[in-house]
PyMOL Python script that loads the backbone (N, CA, C, O; Angstrom):
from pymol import cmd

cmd.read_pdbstr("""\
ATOM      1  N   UNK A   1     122.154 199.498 237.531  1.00  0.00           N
ATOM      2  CA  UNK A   1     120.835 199.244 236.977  1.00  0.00           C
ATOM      3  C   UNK A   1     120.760 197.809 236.487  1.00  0.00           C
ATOM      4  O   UNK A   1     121.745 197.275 235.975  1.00  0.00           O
ATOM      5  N   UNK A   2     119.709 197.239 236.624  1.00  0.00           N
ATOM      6  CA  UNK A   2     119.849 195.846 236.125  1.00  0.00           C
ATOM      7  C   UNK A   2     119.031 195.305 235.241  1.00  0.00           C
ATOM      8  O   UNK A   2     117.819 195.420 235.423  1.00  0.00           O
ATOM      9  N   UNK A   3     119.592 194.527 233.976  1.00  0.00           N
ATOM     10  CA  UNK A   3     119.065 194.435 232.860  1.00  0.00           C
ATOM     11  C   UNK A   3     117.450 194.006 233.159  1.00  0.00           C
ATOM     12  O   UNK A   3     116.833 193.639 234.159  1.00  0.00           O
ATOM     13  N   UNK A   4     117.072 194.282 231.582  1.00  0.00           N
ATOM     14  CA  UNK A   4     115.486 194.557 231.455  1.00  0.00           C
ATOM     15  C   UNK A   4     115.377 193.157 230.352  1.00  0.00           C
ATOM     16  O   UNK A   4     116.377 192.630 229.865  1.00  0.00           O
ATOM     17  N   UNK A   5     114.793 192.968 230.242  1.00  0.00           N
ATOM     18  CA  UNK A   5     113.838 191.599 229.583  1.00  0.00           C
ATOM     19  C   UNK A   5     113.224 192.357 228.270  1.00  0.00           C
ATOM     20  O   UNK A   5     112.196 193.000 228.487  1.00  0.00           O
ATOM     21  N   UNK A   6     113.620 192.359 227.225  1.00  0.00           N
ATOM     22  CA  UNK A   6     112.721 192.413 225.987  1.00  0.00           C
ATOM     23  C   UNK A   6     111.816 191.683 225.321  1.00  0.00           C
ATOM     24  O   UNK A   6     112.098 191.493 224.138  1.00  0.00           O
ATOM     25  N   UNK A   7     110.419 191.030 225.868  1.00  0.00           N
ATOM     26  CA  UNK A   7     110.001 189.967 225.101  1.00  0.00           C
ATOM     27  C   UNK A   7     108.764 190.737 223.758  1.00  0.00           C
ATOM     28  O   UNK A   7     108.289 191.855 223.558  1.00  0.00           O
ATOM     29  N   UNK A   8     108.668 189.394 223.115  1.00  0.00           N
ATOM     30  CA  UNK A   8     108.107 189.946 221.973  1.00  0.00           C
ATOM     31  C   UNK A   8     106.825 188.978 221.799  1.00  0.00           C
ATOM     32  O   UNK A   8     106.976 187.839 222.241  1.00  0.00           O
ATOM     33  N   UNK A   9     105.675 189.268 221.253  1.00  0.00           N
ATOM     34  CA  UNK A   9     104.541 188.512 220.686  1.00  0.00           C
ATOM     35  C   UNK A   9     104.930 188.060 219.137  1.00  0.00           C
ATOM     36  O   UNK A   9     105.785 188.518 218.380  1.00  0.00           O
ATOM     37  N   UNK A  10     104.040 187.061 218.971  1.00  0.00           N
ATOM     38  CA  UNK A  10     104.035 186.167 217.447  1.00  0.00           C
ATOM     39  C   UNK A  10     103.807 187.465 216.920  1.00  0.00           C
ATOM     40  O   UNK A  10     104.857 188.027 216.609  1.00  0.00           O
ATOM     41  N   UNK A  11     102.773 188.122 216.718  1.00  0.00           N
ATOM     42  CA  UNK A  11     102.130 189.578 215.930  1.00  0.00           C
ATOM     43  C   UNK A  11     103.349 190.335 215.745  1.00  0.00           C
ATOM     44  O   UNK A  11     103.708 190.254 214.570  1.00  0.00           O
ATOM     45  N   UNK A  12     104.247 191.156 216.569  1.00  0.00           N
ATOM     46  CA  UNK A  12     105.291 192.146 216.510  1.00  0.00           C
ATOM     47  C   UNK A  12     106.625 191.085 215.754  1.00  0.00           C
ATOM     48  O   UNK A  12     107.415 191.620 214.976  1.00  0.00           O
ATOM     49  N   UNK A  13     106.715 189.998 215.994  1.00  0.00           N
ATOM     50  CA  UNK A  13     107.755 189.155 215.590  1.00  0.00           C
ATOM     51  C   UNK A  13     107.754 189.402 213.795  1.00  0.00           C
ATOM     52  O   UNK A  13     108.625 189.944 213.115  1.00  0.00           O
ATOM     53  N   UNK A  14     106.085 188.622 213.236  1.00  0.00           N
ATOM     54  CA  UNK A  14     105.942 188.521 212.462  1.00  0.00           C
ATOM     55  C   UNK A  14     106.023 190.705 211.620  1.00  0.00           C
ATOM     56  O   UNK A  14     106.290 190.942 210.442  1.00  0.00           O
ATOM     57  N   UNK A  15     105.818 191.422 212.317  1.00  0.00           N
ATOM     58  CA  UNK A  15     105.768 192.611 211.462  1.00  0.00           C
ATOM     59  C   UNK A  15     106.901 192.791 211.046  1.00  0.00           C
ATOM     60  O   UNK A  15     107.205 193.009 209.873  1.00  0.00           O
ATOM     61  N   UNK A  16     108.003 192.679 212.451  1.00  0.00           N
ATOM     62  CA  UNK A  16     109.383 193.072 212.379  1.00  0.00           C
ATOM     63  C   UNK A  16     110.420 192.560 211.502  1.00  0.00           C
ATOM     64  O   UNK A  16     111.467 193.147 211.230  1.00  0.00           O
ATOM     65  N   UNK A  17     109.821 190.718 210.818  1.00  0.00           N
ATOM     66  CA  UNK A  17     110.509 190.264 210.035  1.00  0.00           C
ATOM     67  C   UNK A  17     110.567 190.593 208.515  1.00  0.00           C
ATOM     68  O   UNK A  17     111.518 190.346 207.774  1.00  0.00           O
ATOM     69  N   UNK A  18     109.496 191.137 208.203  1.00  0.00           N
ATOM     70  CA  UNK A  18     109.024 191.739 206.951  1.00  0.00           C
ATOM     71  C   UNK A  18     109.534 193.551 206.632  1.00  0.00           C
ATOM     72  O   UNK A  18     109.537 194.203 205.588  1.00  0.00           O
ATOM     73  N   UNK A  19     109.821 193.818 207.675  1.00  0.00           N
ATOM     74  CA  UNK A  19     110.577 194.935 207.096  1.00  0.00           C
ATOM     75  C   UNK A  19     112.259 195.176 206.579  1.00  0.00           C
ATOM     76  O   UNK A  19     113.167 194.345 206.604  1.00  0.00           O
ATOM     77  N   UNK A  20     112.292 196.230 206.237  1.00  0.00           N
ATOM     78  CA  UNK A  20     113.785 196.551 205.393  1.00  0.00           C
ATOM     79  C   UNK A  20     114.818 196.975 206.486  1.00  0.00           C
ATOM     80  O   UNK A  20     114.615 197.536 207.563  1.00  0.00           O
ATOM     81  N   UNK A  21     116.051 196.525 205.877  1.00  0.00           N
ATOM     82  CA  UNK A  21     117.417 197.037 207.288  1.00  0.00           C
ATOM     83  C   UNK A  21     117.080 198.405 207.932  1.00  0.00           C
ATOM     84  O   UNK A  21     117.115 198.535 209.156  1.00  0.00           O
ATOM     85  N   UNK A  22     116.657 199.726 206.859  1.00  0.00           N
ATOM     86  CA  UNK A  22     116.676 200.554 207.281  1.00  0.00           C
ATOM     87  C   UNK A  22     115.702 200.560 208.195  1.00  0.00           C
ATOM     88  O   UNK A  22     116.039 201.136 209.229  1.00  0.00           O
ATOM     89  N   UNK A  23     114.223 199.976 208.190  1.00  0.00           N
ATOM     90  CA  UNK A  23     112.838 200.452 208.990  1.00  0.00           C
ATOM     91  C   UNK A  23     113.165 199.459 210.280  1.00  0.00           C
ATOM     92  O   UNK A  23     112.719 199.576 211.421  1.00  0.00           O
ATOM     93  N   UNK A  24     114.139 198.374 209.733  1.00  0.00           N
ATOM     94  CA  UNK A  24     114.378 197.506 211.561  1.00  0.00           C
ATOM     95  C   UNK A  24     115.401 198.750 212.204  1.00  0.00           C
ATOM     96  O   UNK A  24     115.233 199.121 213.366  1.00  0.00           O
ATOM     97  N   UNK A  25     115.950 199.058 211.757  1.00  0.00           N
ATOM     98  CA  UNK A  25     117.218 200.594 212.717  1.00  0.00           C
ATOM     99  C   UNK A  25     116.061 201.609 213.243  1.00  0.00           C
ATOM    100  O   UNK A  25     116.188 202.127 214.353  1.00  0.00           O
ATOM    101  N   UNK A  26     115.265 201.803 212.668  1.00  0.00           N
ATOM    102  CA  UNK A  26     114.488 202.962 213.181  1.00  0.00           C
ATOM    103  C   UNK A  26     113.434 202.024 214.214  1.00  0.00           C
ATOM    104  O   UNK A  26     113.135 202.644 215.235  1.00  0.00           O
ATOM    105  N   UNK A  27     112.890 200.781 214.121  1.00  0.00           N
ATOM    106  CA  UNK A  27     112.209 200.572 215.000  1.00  0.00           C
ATOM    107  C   UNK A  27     113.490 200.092 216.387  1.00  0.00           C
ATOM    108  O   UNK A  27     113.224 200.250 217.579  1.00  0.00           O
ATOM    109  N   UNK A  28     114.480 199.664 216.017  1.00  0.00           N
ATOM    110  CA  UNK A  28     115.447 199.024 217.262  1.00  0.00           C
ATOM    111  C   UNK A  28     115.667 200.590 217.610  1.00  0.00           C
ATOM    112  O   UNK A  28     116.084 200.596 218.769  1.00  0.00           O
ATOM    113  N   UNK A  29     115.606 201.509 217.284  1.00  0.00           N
ATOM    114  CA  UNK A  29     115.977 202.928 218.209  1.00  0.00           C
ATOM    115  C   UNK A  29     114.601 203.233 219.124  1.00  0.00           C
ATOM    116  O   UNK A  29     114.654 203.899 220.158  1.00  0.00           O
ATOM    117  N   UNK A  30     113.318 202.628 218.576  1.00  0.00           N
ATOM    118  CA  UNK A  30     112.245 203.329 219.037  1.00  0.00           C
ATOM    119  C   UNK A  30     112.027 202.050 220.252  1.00  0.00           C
ATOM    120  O   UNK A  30     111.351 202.278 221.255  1.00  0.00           O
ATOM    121  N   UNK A  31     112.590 200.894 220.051  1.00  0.00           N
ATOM    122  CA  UNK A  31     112.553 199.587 221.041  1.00  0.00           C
ATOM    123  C   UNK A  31     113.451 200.156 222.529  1.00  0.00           C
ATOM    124  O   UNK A  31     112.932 200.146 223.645  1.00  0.00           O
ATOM    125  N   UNK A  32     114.698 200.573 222.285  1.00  0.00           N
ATOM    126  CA  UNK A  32     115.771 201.475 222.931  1.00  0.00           C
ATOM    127  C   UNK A  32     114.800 202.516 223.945  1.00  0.00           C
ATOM    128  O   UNK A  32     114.703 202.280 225.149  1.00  0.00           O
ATOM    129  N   UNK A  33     114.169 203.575 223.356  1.00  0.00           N
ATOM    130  CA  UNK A  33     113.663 204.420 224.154  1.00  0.00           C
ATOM    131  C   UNK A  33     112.402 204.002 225.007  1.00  0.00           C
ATOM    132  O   UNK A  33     112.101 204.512 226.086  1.00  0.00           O
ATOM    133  N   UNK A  34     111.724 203.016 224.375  1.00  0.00           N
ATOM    134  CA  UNK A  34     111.063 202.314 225.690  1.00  0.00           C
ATOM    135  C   UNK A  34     111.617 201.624 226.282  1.00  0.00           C
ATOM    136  O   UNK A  34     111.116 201.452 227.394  1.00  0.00           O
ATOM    137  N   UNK A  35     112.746 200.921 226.034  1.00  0.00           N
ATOM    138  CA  UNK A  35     113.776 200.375 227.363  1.00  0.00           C
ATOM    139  C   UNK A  35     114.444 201.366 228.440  1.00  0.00           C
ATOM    140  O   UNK A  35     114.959 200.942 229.474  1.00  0.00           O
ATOM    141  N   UNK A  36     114.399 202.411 228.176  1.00  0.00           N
ATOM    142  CA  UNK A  36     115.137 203.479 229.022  1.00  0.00           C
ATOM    143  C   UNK A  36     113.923 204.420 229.444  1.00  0.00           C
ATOM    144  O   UNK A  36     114.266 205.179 230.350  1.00  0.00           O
ATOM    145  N   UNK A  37     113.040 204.530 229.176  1.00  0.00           N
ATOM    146  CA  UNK A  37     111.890 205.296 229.687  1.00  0.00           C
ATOM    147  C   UNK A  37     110.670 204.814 228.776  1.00  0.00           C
ATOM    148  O   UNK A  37     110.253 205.247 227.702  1.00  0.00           O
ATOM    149  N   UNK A  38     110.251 203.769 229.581  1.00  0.00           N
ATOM    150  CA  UNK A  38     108.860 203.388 229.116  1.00  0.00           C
ATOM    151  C   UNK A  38     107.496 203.848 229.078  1.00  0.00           C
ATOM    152  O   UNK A  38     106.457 203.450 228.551  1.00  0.00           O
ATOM    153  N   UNK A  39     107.927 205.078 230.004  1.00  0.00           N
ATOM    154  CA  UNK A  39     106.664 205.971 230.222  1.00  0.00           C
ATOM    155  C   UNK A  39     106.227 206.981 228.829  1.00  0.00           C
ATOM    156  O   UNK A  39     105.146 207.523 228.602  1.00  0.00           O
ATOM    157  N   UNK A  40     107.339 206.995 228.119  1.00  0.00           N
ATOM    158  CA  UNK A  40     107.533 207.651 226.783  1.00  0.00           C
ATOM    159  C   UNK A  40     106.151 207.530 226.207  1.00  0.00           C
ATOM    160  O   UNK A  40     105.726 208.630 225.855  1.00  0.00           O
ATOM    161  N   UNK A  41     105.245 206.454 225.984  1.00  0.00           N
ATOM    162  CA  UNK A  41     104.395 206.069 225.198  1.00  0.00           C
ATOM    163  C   UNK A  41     103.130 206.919 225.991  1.00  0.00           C
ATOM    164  O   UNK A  41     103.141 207.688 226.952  1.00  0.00           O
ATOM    165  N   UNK A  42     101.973 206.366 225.060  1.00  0.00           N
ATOM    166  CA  UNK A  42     100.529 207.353 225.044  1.00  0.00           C
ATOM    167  C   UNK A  42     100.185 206.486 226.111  1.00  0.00           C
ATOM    168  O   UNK A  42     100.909 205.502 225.957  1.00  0.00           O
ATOM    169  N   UNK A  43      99.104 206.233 227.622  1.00  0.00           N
ATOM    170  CA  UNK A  43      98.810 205.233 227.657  1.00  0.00           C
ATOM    171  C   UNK A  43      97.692 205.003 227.477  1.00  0.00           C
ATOM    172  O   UNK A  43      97.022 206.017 227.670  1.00  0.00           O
ATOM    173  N   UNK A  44      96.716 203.585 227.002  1.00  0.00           N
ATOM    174  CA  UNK A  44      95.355 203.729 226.759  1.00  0.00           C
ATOM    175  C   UNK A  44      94.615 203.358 227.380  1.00  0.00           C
ATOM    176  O   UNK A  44      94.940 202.584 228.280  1.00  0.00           O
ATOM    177  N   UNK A  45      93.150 203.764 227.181  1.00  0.00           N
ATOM    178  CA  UNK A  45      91.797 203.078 228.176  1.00  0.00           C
ATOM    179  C   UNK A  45      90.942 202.467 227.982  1.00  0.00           C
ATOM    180  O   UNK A  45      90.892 202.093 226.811  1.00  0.00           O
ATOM    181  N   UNK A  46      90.133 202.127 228.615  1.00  0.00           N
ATOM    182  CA  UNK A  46      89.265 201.364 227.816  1.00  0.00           C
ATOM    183  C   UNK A  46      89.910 199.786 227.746  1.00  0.00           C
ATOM    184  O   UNK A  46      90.910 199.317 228.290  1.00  0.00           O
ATOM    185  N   UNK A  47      89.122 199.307 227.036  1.00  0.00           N
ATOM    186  CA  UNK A  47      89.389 197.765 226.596  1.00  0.00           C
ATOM    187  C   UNK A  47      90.772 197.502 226.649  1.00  0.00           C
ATOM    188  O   UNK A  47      91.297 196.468 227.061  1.00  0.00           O
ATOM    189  N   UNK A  48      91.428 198.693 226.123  1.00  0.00           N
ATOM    190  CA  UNK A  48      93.484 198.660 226.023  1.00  0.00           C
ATOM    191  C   UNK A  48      94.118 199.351 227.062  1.00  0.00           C
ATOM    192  O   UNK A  48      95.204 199.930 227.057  1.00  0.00           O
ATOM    193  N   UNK A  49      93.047 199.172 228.218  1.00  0.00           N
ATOM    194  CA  UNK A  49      94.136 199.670 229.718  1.00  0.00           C
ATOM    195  C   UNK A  49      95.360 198.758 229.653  1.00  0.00           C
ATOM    196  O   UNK A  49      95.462 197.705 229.022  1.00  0.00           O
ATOM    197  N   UNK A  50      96.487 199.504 230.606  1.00  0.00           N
ATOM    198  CA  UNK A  50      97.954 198.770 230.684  1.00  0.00           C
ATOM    199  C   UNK A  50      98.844 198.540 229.628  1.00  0.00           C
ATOM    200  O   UNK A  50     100.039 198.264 229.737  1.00  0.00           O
ATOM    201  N   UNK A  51      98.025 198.703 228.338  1.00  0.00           N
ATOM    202  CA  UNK A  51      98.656 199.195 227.136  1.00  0.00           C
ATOM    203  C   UNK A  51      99.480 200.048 226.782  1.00  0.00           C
ATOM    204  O   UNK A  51      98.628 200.890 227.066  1.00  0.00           O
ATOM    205  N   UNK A  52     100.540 200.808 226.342  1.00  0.00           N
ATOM    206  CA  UNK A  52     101.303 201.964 225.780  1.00  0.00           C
ATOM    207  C   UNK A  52     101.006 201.835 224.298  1.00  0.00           C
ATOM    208  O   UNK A  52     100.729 200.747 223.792  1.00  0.00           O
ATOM    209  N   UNK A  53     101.083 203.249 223.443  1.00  0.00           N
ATOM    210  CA  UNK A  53     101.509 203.159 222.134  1.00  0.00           C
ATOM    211  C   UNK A  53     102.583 204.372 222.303  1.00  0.00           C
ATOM    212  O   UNK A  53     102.430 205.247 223.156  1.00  0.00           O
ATOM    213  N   UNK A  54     103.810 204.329 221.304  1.00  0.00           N
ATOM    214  CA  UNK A  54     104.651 204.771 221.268  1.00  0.00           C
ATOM    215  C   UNK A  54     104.777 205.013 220.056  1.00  0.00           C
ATOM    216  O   UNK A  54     104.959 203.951 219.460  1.00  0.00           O
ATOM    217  N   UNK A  55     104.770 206.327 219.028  1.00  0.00           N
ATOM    218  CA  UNK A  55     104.561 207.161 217.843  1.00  0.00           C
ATOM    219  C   UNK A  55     105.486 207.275 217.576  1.00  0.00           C
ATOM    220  O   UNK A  55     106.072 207.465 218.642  1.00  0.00           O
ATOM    221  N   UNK A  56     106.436 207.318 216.525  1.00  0.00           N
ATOM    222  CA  UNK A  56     107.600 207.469 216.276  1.00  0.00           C
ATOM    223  C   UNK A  56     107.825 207.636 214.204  1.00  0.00           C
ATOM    224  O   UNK A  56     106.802 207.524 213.529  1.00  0.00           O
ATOM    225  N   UNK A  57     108.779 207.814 213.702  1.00  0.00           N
ATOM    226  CA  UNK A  57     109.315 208.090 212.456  1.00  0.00           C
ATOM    227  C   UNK A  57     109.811 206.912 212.315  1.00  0.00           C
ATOM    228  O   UNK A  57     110.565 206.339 213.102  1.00  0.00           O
ATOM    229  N   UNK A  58     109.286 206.415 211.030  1.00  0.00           N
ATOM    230  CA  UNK A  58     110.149 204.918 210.643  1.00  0.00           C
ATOM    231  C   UNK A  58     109.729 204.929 208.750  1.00  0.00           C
ATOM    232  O   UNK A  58     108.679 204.691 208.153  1.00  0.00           O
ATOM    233  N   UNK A  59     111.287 205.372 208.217  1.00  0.00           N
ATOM    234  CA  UNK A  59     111.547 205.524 207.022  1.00  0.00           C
ATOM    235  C   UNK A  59     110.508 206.576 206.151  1.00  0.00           C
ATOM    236  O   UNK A  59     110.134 206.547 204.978  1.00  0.00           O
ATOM    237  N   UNK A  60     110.225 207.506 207.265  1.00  0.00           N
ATOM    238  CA  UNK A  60     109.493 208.937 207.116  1.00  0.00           C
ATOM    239  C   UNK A  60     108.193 209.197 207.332  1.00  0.00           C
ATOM    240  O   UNK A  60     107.515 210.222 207.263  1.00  0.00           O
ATOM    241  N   UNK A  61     107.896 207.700 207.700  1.00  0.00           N
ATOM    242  CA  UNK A  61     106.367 207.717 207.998  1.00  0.00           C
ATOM    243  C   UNK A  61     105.904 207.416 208.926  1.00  0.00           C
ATOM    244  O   UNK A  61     106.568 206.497 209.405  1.00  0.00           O
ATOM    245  N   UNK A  62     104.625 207.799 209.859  1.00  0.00           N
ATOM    246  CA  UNK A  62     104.354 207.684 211.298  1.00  0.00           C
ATOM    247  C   UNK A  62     104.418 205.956 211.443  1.00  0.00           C
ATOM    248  O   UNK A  62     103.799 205.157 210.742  1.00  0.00           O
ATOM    249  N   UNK A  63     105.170 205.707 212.344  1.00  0.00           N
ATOM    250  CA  UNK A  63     104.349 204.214 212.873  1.00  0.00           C
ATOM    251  C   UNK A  63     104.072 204.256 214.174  1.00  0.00           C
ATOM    252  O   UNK A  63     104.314 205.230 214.886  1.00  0.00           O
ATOM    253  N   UNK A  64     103.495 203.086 214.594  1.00  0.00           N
ATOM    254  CA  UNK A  64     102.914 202.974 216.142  1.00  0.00           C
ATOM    255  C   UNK A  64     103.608 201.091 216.154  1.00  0.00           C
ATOM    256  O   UNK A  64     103.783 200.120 215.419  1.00  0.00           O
ATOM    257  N   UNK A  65     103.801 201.632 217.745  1.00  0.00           N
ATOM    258  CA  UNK A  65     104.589 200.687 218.586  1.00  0.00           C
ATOM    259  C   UNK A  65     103.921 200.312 219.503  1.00  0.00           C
ATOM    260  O   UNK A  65     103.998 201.209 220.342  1.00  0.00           O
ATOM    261  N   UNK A  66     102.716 198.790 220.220  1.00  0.00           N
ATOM    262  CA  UNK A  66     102.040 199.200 221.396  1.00  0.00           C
ATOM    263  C   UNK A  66     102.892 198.223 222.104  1.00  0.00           C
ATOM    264  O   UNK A  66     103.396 197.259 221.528  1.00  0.00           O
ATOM    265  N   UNK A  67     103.074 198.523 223.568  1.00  0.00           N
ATOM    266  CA  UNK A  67     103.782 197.730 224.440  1.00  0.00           C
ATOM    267  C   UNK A  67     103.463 197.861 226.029  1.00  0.00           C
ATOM    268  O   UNK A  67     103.028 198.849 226.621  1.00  0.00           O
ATOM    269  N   UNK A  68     103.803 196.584 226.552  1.00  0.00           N
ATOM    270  CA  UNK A  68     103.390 196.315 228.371  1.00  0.00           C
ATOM    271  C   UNK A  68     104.630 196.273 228.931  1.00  0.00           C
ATOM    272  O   UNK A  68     105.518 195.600 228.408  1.00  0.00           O
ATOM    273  N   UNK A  69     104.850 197.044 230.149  1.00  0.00           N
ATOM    274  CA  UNK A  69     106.035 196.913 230.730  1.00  0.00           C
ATOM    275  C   UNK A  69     105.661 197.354 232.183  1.00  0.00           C
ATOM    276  O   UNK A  69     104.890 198.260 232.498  1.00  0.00           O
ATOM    277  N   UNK A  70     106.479 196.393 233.125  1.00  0.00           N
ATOM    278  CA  UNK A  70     106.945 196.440 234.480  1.00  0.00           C
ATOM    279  C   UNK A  70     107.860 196.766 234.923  1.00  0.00           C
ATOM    280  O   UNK A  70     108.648 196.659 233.983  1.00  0.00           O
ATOM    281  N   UNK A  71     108.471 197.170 235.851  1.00  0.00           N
ATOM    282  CA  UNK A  71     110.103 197.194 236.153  1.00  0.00           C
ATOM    283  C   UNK A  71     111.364 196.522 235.511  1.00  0.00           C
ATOM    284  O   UNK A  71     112.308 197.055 234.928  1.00  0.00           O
ATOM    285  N   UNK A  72     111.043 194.819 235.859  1.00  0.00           N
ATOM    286  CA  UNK A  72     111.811 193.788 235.200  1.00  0.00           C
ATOM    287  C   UNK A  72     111.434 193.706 233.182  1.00  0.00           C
ATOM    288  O   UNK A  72     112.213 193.176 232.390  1.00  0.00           O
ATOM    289  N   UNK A  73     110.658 194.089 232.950  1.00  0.00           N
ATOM    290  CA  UNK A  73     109.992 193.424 231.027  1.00  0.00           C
ATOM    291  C   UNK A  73     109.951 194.710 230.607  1.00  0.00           C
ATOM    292  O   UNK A  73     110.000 195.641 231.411  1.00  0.00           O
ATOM    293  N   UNK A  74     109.849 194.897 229.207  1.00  0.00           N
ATOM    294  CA  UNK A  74     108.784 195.311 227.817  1.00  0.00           C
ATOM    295  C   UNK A  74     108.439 193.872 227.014  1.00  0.00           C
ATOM    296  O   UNK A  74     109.175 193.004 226.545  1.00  0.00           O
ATOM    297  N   UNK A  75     107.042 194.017 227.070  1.00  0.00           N
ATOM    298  CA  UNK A  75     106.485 193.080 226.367  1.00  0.00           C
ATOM    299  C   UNK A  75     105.916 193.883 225.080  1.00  0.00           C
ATOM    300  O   UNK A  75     105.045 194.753 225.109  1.00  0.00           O
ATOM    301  N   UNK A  76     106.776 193.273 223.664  1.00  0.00           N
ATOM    302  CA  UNK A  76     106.320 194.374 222.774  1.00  0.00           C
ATOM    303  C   UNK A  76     104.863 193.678 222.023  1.00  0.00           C
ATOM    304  O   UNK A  76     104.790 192.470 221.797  1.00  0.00           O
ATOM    305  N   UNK A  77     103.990 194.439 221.763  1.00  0.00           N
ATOM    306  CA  UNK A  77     103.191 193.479 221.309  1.00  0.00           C
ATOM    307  C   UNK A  77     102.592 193.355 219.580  1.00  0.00           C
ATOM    308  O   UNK A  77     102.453 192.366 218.860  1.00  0.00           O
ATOM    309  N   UNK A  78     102.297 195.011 219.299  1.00  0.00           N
ATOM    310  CA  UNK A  78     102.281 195.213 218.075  1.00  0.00           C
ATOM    311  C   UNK A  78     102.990 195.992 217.271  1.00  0.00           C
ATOM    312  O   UNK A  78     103.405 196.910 217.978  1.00  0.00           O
ATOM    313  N   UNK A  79     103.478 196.175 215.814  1.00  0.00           N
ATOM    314  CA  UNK A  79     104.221 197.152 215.337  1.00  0.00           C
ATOM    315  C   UNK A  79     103.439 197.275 213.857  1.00  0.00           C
ATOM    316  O   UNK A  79     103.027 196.297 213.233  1.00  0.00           O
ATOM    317  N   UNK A  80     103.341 198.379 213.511  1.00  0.00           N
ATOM    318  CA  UNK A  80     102.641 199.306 212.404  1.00  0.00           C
ATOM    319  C   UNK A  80     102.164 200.285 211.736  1.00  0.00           C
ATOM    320  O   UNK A  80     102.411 201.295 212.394  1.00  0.00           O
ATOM    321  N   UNK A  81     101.609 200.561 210.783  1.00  0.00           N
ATOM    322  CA  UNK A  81     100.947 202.000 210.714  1.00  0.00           C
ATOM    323  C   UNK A  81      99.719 202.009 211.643  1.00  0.00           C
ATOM    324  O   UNK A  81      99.344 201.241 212.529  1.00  0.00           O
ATOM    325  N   UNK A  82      99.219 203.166 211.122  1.00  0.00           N
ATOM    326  CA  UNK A  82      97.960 204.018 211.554  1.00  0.00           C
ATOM    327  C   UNK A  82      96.952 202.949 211.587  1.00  0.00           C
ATOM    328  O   UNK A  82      96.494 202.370 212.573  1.00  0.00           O
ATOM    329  N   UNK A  83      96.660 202.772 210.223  1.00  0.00           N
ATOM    330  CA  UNK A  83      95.247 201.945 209.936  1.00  0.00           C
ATOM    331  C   UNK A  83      95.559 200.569 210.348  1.00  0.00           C
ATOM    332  O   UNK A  83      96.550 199.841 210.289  1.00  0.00           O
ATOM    333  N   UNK A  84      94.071 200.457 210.892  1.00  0.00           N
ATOM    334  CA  UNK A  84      93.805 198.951 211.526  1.00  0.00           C
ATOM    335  C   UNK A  84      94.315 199.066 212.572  1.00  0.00           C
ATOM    336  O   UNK A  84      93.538 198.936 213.517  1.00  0.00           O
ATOM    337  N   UNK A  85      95.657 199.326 212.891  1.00  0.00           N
ATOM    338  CA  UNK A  85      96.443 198.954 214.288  1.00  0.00           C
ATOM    339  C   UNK A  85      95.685 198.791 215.262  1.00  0.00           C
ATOM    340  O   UNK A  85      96.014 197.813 215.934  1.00  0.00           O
ATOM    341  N   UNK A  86      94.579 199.471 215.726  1.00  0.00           N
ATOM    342  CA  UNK A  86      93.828 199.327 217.131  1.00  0.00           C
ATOM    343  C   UNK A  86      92.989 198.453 217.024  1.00  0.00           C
ATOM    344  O   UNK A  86      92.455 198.073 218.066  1.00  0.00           O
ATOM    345  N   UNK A  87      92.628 197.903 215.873  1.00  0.00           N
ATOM    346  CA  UNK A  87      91.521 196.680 215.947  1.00  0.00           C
ATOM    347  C   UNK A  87      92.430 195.501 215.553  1.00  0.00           C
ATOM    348  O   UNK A  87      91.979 194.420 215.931  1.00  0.00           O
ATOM    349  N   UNK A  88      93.171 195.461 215.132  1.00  0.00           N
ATOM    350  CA  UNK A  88      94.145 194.688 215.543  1.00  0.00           C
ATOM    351  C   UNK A  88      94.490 194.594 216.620  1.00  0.00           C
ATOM    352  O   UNK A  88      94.248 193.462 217.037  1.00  0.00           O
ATOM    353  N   UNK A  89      95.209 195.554 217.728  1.00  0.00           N
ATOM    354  CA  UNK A  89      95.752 195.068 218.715  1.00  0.00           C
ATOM    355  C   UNK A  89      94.305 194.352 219.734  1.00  0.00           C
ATOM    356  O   UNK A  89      94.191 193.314 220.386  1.00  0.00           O
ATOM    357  N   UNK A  90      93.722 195.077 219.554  1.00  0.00           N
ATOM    358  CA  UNK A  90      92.240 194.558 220.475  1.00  0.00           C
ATOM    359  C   UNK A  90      92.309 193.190 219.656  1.00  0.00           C
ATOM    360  O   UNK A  90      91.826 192.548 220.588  1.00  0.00           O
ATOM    361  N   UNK A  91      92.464 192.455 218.914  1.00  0.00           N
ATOM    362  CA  UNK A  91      92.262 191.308 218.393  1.00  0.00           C
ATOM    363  C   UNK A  91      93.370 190.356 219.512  1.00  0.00           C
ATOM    364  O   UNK A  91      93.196 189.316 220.146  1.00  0.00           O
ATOM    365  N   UNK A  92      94.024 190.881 219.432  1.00  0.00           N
ATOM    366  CA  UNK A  92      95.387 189.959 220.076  1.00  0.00           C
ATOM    367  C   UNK A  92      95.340 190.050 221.936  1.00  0.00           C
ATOM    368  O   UNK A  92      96.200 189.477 222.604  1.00  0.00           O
TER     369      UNK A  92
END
""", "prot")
cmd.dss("prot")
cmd.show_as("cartoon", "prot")
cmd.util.cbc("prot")
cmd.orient("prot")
């Protein structure tokens, strides 16, 4: 199998730096399972076709993960809770 490309946006960079050791372990596990099956995620329509969000547990509470991927990439783009997230990501 041949390696995959993890890239990241300014937006997901900046969320990921602001969290705690424990909530970066739970998002690098939830980064992991869209590297190995990217289909994992919701996908969306509308304005956010080609989009994924990916739902997951991070330090007990729901977060959302949205991300673009091809064969070769995951392009991660946003990371957060519930609120705002979608008018946010439509922002970016």
């Amino acid at each position: 199998m041949s390696s995959i490309e993890v890239l990241q946006t300014a937006a997901f960079r900046r969320s990921y730096k602001r969290l705690h050791p424990n909530q970066k372990a739970d998002v690098d596990e939830a980064v992991q399972v869209i590297v190995t099956h990217p289909e994992t995620g919701e996908p969306k329509k509308g304005n956010l076709a080609g989009v994924f969000v990916h739902k997951f547990k991070c330090n007990g509470q729901l977060a959302l993960l949205a991300y673009e991927f091809d064969p070769a990439t995951r392009l991660l783009l946003l990371l957060g809770s519930h609120e705002n997230f979608y008018r946010e990501l439509k922002r970016s």
